[in-house]
N, C-alpha and C positions, 0 to 999 in steps of 0.2 A: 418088535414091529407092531404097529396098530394096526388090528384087521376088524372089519364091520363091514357085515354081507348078507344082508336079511335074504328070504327066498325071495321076493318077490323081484330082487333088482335081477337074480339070472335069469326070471321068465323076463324079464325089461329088455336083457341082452338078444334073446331070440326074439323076441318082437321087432324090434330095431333093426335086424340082422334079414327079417321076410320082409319089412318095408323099404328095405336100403332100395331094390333096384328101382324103385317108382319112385323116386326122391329127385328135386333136379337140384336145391341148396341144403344147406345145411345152418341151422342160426344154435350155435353152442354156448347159453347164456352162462356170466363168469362173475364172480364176485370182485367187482374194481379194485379192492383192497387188496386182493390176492390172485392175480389173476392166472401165474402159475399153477398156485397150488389149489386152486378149485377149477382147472381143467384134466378132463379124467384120461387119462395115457390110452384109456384100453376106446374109449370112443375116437379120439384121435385116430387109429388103428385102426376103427370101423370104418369111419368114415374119409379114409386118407386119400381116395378115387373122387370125393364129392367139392365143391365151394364152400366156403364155408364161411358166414358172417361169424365174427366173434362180438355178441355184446357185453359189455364191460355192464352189467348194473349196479343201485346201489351206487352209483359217480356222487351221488349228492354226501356219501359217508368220505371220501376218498378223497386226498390230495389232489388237487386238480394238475399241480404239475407233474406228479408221477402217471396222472392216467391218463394225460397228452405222451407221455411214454412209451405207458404201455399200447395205445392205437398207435403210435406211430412202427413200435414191432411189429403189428400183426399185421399193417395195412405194406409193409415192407417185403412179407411173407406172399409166392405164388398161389393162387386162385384164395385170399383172403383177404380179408379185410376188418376196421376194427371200429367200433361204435358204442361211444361210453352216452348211457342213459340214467335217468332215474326214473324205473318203470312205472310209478304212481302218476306221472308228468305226460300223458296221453299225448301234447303238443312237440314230445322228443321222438316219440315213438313212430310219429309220420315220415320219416327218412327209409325205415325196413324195409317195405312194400317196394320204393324203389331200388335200393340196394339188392333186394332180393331180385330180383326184373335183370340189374346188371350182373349182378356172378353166375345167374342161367343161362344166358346169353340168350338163342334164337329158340323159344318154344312156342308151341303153336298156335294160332292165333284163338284157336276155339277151344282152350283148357288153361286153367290157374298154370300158374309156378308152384310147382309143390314143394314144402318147406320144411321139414322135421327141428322142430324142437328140440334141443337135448343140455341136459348139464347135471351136474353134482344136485342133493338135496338144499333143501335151501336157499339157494339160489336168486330167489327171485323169476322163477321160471313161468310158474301160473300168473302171479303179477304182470310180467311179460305178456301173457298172453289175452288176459282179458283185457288191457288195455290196449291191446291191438285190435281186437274184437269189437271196444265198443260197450261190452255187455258183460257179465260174470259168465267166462265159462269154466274156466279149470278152477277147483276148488281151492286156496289160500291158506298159510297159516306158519306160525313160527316155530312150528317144529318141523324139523327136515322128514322127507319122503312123504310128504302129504298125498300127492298124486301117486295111483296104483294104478292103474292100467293107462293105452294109449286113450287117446281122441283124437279129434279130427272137426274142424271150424278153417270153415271161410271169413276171408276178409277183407275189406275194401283192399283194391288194387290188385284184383285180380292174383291173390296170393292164397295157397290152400295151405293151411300150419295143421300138422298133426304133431301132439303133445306125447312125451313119453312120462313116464315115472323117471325119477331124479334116478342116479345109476352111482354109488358110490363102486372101487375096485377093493377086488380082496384082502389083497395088501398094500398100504402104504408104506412105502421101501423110504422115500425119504422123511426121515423123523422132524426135519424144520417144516417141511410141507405139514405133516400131520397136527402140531401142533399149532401150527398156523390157522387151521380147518378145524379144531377143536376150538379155540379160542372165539372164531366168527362165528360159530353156533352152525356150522354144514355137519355137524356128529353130536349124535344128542347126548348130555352129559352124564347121561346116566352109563357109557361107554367108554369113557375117561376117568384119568385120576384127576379130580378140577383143579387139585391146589399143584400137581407137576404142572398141570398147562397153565395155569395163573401163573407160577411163577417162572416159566419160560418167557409168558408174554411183559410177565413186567421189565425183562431184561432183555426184550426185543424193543421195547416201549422207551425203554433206557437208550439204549442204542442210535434210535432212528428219531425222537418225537423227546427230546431230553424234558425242555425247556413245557411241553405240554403236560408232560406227566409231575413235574414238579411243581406246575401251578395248579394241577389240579388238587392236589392230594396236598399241597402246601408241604412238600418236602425239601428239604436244605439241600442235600445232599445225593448223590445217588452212585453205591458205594461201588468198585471195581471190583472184578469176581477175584478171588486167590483160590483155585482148587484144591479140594482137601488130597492130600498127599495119595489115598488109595484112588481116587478119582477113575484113575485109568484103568485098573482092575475088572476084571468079571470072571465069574463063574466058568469052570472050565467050560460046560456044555452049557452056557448063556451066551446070547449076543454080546455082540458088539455095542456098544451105545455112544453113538456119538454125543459130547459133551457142549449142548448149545448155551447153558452159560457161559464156558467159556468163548467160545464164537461170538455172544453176544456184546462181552466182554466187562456181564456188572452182575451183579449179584442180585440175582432176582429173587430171593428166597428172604433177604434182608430188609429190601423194596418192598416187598409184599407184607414184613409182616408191620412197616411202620404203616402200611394205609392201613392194615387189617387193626393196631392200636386208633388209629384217628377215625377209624367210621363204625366204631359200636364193639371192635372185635377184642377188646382188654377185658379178660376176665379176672376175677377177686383173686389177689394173692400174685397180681400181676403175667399172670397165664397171657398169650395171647391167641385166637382164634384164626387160625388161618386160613378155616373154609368162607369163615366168615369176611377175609378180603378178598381170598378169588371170587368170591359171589360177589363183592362190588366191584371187584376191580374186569371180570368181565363182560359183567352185566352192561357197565359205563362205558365199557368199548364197543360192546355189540350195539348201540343204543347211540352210540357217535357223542359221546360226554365229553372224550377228550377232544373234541374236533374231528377236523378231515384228517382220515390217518391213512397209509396205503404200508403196508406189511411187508412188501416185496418190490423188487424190482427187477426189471431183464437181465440185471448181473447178477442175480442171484439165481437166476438158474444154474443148477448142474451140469458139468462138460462131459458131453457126449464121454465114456470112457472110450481107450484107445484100444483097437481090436487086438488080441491076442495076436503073437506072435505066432501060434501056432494055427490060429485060425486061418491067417492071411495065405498060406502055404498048403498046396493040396497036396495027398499022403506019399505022393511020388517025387516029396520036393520042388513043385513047378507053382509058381503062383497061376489063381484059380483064376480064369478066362474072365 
């Protein structure tokens, strides 16, 4: 399982946790492309008492028809709603302020709507926020967890936003979400293996965007996975691993390494480099080279698992009240 938990995100969680009860919305900024798997399970949990805007940023990287989608889930969902922007685009960002005004409902006439900010790193969060503002207030930048401590800025329409630091969780349990989050640049690569997540994404890339990733890379073909016979195997006292090539159902390791021969990565003696393709081959998706791409969809969320048999029944045999 991929775990990345700097200190600073569990001082994020008690911060978050003493401003909760002065909160009246909640705006949980999410990466359009993924908008499952860059929404953090453990803030959900925090904040499952609050409203909560979901914006979708980064829309201008993303499938415009998956991310009519993904707003149409969340705006589907009680006390939410969903709002895909592209936060450099100041003229998309005038919508919050009222949005915000309607999930509070009646606050007093003589105080803001107070707002809390929150999402994964990277995000596009502080983006969010000085473009709401107007002016630079939260600091910016392309590596995730930029912001470390909270703030607090006012902003036209009567909206008070206070910013947290980006909040990654200790473990990520689903291994498609995680690679998905390594591939968009929300985990910095110096915490991955690049060429495992490159070549998951070349075979998610295969799967969903065929026709894109073959005109990019001027590839003929994109070949089906056939797992190697031990595939399924692990170490007595190792995980599990679930096998997303084969879920993908193409060989992303073969994919990768013909971009990795056509973009600099053939070495003498016919070697090929295959850091040398994930570094193109992510860098050109984080960068939107292959176009508008969206990674995920509602149906790829995970099904609630089904409660234990033994949980459903209290110890005297009576199901629980």
């Amino acid at each position: 399982m991929l775990g990345w938990y700097p200190g600073h995100m569990n001082k994020a969680r008690r911060q978050i946790l003493e401003a909760l009860p002065e909160v009246d919305v909640v705006i949980e900024v999410l990466d359009a492309r993924l908008p499952y798997s860059s929404a953090n399970p453990m803030l959900a949990e925090l904040t499952r008492h609050k409203p909560v805007l979901k914006v979708l940023s980064r829309a201008d990287l993303a499938d415009p028809e998956r991310t009519r989608e993904w707003v149409g889930f969340f705006d589907a969902q009680d006390d939410t709603r969903g709002l895909a922007v592209t936060t450099t685009q100041a003229r998309e960002l005038k919508r919050i302020p009222k949005l915000c005004h309607e999930l509070a409902g009646q606050v007093r006439a003589d105080r803001d709507v107070r707002v809390m900010v929150m999402g994964i790193p990277n995000v596009g969060k502080s983006t969010l926020i000085n473009g709401l503002a107007g002016r630079t207030i939260a600091k910016t930048g392309n590596e995730p967890a930029v912001t470390k401590r909270q703030q607090k800025v006012r902003i036209g329409g009567r909206v008070a936003l206070i910013d947290t630091p980006g909040v990654l969780w200790p473990k990520i349990e689903d291994q498609a979400s995680a690679h998905r989050l390594a591939a968009s640049g929300a985990i910095r690569d110096t915490a991955i293996d690049y060429v495992e997540v490159a070549v998951v994404a070349a075979a998610e890339l295969a799967r969903r965007y065929p026709e894109a990733l073959k005109a990019r890379y001027k590839l003929k073909t994109l070949p089906a996975y056939a797992p190697h016979p031990e595939a399924g195997q692990v170490e007595a006292d190792g995980p599990v691993r679930v096998d997303l090539l084969a879920l993908a159902g193409f060989d992303g390791h073969a994919i990768l390494t013909e971009i990795a021969a056509r973009r600099g990565g053939l070495r003498p003696g016919g070697e090929v480099d295959l850091h040398r393709g994930a570094e193109v081959l992510l860098h050109e998706l984080r960068d939107g080279k292959l176009g508008r791409l969206t990674l995920e969809t509602p149906a790829d969320i995970p099904a609630e698992p089904e409660p234990d048999a033994a949980d459903a029944v209290g110890s005297d045999g009576a199901e629980p009240a």
